[in-house]
Structure formats: C-alpha cells, structure tokens
N, C-alpha and C positions, 0 to 999 in steps of 0.2 A: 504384233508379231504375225507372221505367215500360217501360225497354226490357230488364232482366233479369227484370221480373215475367212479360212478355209472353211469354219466351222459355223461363221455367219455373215449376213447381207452388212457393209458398213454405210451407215447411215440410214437406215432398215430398219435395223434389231441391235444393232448396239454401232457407237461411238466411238472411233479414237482417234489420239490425240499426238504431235508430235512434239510437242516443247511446253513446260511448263504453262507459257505465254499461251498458244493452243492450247490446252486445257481450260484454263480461263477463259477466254472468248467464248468455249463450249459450254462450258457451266453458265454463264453467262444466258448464252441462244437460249438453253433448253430450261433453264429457269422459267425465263417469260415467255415458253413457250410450253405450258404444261399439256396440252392435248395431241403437241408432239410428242414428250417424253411419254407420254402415256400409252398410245399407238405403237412407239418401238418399244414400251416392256413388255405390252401385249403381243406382238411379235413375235420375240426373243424367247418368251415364255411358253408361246405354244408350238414352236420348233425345239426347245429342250423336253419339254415335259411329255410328251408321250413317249421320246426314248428313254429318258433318263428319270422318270416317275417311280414311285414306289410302286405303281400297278403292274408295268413295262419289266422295270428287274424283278418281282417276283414270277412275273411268267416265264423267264428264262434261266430262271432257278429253277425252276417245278420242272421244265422242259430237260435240264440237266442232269439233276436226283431221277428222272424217269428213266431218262438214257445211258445212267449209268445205274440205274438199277435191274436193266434191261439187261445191260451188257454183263453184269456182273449174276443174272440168274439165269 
C-alpha cells in the first residue's frame, strides 16, 4: 500500500508482493538468497528503531511530562 512504500525503500528494507503467484517467486529469491534477506532486515531495522526504539519513545515522554510540567507550574 502507498503508506508502507512511503515509509520504506522497496527492495531495500522490505518486499512486496502483488499476487499470491508474486509472493511465491519472492519467498522463493529471498530463500536462496539469505545474505540478501539479511541486508534488507538489517536495513529496515536500523531505519525503524531509532525512531520507534524503546530509547526514542521514552525521550519524548520525558520531553513531554517536562513540558507539561512546565506549563502546568
């Protein structure tokens, strides 16, 4: 869909697929290819996890409790 293209490189950091049939041949490539598959979760994985890490969300919790602790004393 238009909202996982936006959010990453295809054929990069992730895969998709348009027909069952497509899926298959995909699963297929990236099977015998594990140094591909390996490369784009490694990718995928360091383009999500610094925004969406448990280190990431609690510094804009802390940023948030501050600024509304701010506002509110």
């Amino acid at each position: 869909n238009p909202e996982v293209r936006a959010l990453f490189e295809v054929g990069q950091e992730i895969e998709v697929f348009s027909s069952p049939e497509d899926l298959h041949l995909k699963i297929q490539f990236y099977l015998s290819r594990p140094e591909l598959r390996l490369a784009m979760i490694e990718r995928a994985f360091s383009r999500v996890v610094p925004g969406y890490g448990h280190a990431s969300r609690a510094a804009k919790i802390h940023a948030v409790i501050k600024t509304a602790a701010w506002i509110g004393g």
